[in-house]
Each structure stands twice: as C-alpha cells, then as structure tokens.
N, C-alpha and C positions, 0 to 999 in steps of 0.2 A: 504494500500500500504506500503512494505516496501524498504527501501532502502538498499545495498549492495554496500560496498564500497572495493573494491579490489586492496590491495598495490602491487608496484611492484617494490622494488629494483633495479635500474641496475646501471652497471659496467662496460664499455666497451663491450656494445651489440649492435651494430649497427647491426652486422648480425641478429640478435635474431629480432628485433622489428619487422619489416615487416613480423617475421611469427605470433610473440605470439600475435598481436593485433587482425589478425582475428580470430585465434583459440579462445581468449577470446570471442570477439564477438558472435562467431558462439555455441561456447558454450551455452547464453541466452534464445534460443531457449525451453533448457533442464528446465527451470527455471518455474513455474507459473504464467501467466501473472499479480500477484500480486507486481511482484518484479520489480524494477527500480536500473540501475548499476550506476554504477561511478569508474571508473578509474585511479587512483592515482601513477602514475608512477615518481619515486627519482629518476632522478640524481645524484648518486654519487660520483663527480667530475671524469667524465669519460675523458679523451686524446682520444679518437675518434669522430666518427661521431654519439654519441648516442642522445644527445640532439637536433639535425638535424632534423634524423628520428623522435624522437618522435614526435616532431612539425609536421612533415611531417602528420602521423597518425593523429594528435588531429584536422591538417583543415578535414580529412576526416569525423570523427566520434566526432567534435566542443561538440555534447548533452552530452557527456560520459566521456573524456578524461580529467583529469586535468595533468601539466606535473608541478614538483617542482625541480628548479632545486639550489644544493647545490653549495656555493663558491669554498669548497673544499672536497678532498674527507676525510671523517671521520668514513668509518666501514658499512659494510652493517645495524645492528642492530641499530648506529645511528640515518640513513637514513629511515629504516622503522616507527622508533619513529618520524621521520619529517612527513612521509607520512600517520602516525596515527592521528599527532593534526592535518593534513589538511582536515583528510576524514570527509565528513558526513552523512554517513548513519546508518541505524538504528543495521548495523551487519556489520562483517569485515572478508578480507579472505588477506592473506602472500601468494603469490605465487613467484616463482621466473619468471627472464624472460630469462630463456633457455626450457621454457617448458618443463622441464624433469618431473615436478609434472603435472598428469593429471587434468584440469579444471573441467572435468565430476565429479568427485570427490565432486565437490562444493554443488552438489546438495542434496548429503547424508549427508552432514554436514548442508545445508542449513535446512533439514528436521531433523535433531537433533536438532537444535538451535531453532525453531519451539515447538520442546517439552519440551523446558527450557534449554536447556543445556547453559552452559553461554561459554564454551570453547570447541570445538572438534580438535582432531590433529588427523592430516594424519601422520602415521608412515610408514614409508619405510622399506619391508622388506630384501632389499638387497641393499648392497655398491657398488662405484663405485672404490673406494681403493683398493689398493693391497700392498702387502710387508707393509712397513713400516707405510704406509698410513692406512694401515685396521687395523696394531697393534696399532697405537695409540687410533684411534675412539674407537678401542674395549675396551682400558685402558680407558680411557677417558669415554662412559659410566658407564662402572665398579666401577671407583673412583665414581660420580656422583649419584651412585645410592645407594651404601655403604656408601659413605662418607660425603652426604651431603639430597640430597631430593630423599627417598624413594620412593616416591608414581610419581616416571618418568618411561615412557612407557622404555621398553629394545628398543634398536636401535636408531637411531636420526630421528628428526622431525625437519625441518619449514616449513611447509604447516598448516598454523593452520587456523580454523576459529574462530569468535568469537563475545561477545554480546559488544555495545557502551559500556558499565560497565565496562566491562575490559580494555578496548582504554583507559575509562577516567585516569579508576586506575594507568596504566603503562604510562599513557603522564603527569600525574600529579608527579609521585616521581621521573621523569627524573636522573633516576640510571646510572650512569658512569663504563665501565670498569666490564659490568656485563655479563649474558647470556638471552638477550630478553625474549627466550621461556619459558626456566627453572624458568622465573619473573613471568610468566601466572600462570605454574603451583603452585607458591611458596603461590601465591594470595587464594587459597585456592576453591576456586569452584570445583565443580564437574566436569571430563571433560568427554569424551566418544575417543577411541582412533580405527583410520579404519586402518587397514592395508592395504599394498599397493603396487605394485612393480614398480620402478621408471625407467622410462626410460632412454636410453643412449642419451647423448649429441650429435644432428649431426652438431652445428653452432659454430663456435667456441672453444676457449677453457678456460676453469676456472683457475681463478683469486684468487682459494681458496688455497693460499699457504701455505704448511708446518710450517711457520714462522707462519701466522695466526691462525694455528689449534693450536697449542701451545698457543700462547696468549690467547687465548678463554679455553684453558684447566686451565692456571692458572687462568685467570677471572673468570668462574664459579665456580671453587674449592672454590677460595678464598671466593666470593660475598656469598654465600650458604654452609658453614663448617668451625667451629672452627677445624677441625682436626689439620690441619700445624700447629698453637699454641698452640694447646696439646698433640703433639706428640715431641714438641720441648721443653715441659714441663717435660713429661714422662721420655726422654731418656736423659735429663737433671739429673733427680734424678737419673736414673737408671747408669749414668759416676760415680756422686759423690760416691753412694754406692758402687761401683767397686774402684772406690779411696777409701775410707775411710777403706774396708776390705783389700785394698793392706797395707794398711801404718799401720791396726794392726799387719798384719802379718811382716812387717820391723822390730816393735817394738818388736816384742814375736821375732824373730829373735838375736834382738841389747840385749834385756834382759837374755835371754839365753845362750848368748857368743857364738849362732851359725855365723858361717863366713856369711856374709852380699852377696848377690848375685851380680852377676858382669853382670851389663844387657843395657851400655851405649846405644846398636841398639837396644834393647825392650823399653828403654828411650825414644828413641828420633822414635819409634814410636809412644807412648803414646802422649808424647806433639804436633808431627803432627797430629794425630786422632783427638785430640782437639780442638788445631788449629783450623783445618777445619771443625769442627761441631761448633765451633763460629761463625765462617763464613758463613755457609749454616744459620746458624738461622738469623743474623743479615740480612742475606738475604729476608728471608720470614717478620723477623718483618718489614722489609723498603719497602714490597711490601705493607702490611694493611698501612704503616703510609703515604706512595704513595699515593695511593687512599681515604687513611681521606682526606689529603691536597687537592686533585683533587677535590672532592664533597665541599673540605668548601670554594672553591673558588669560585664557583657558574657560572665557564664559560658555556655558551651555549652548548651542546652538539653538533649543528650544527649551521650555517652561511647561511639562502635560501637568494639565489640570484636573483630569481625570480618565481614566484608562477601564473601558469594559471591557470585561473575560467574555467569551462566548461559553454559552452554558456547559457546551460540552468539555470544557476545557478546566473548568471550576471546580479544583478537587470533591471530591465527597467526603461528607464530614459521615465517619464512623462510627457510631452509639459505643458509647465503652458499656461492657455485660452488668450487671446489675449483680449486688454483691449475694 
C-alpha cells in the first residue's frame, strides 16, 4: 500500500473548495486500489470564508482531509513547505485549489514515480497572461534558464509530483526568499516532464499579483545565479577601462599642447552614469546581504495556528482494564 499525500495551497478560495474537494475525490477512483490519499490543505492567512469551508469538507471526508491553518499569511511556497512537513505519505503531488491543473494528470505521474522517478512536473503548455503579464513570465523563464539552472523545462510549472526524499530534502534546508520548484529541480534527481494545457479559471479571481511575479523573479534569479554579481563585476572593469583610456587620451592631449576639450554636459553625464550604476549595484549587493541576514536569523518561515489530524490518523485512545 502506498500512500499519496496531496498539498493544496489556498488563498482566498472559499468559492474554489466546494468544487476542488470533490473533483479531488472523484478523481481516486482513477488510482489503483493500492493507493490511500491524504489531503493537506494550507491556509494561507486567507480574509474570507476559506478556513470555514475547508472544515466544512474535512466533517464530510474526517478519513482524508487534514486542514493547517497559518497565523498569517507568508507566500504560497511558504505554505506549501508547511503543508510538506505535515504530509505523510509515501509520494507527494502540488496542486492548486482553482482547479485549473487537471487531477487526472496525477495518475501518469503517479505511474512515473512507480518507475523511480523521484520528481515529475506537469508543464503547462499555455499562459493565462497577456500584455505585460506574458512578457514578463516569458523574460523571467529566459533569464532562468540562461542565467541560472539549465536543465528547467521551457514554460512554468507547479503541478509537481514527487518521492518523500524530496519533501524530506526541501523541508529540511527550509530556504527563504527562494523558488520552491526550481529547489526540486536544483536537488538534482532525475525528473520526467508531461505537458499539459491548463484550464481557464471559472471561480474566482487570482491573487497572483504583478508585484509578486516580480518578487519571485528577483528571488529565483538571485537564490540560483551569480550572474547580478558578475555582471556588476564585468561592467565595473569595463567603466574603469573606459576611464582610464579617456584620461590617457587628456594627457597625450595636455602633452601635446593640443587645446583640452570643452565637455562640462558630457561631464556631468559621465558622473550621472556612474552615479547610478553605484547605485543599481549597491542595490543588488543589499538584496544577497538581505537575505544572508534573513536565513542567519533563523525565523520560522511560517507560524501554524492550528493543524487537523484526519480521523484516520488520530491514535486510538485504549481503555486501561478495570481493576
């Protein structure tokens, strides 16, 4: 018998749970009668009715359901790291809870993982972006894929499954201010990647803001590539060299007795250029030295508030014999 432990993020989904629970559900069917579920659904400090509902589900389906719910809210990837030291099964699947990733899915991956595979990802072969939104993702895998870990599928992924070896690996270096998935792959296993075409949102609408695609773009750049420090390196040498060729040519100028150039506005571009490429560097060095200080401080990545057992799981209290 194995056991399947299926995370599920949410964020203000009240709408969402009353459909994704039984779709989950209904989904097992598809499964082996070898396999036993478990339920792991994060609150992640949601302002609606999402911790309500959930409770609502877990009296329905007590054997399946555990609900963990966070103090506050601290990042989906956080949350899913909450929902990984809670899981226990013997293999692990990320889904979200707007159902846009189909569950069926689970079961090709569940038959990968069956033949060793220690990691498989669902890759989406199509965005829900547009304008500004598609140009970033599209920058944002490109940097990621040139700049830092090569061997990541083209297009984005969190639908992953995967072996307890990896749960242990990623809940054990409890990494700050990083990219979850891009941690799976960094880990080094073999993975196998399914393509996929993700459906359109009908409940709801996402909580994944511009401001967070950003955040996420510097975090995984940063956490996964020296580039930004040696590129602040490179064009470091590459100003002085351009200084140092201007001020011999001043001097074969001043030696010469040719008349000296008259360039106060080409000046005072120069020292603005500069200026600001201090600045953008000082910038990037204080985002690495950010995150030293974040990690050596050792706060909790999250705060659970409270953690339901599924029934099944909840030892049995044993009557001691009567004297």
């Amino acid at each position: 018998m194995y056991k399947l432990s299926v995370i599920v993020p949410c964020y203000f989904n009240e709408g969402n749970i009353p459909v994704t629970v039984p779709g989950l559900i209904a989904n097992e069917a598809n499964f082996p009668a070898e396999v036993t579920f478990e339920y792991v659904f994060v609150d992640d400090g949601s302002g609606d009715g999402t911790v309500a509902a959930l409770h609502r589900m877990r009296a329905q389906y007590p054997d399946r359901i555990r609900v963990v719910e966070l103090v506050a809210n601290v990042g989906s990837y956080n949350a899913i790291v909450a929902g990984m030291a809670a899981a226990t099964g013997d293999c692990l699947a990320i889904i979200t809870a707007d159902m846009q990733d189909p569950p069926e899915l689970m079961v090709q991956m569940y038959d990968y993982w069956r033949k060793g595979f220690k990691l498989v990802i669902g890759n989406r072969q199509d965005r829900e972006e547009t304008g500004l939104g598609q140009v970033l993702a599209n920058t944002f895998h490109w940097l990621m894929k040139h700049l830092a870990l090569k061997n990541i599928p083209d297009g984005g992924f969190d639908f992953v499954f995967f072996d307890r070896q990896v749960c242990d690996d990623v809940v054990r270096m409890q990494e700050r201010n990083s990219n979850l998935f891009y941690l799976m792959i960094w880990l080094g296993y073999d993975y196998v990647n399914i393509p996929y075409t993700r459906r359109k949102r009908e409940i709801g609408k996402s909580r994944w803001t511009l401001q967070k695609k950003v955040k996420l773009l510097i975090d995984s750049l940063l956490s996964f590539s020296y580039f930004p420090i040696r590129a602040i390196s490179v064009l470091g040498m590459g100003l002085g060299l351009v200084a140092m060729l201007y001020g011999i040519y001043i001097i074969a100028l001043k030696v010469f007795g040719s008349a000296e150039p008259e360039g106060w506005t080409a000046l005072m571009v120069v020292v603005l250029f500069v200026a600001a490429f201090q600045m953008i560097a000082l910038g990037v060095i204080g985002e690495y030295v950010w995150r030293g200080l974040d990690a050596a401080r050792h706060r909790p990545m999250y705060v659970v508030k409270q953690a339901n057992e599924s029934v099944s799981q909840t030892p049995a209290v044993v009557p001691e014999p009567l004297p």
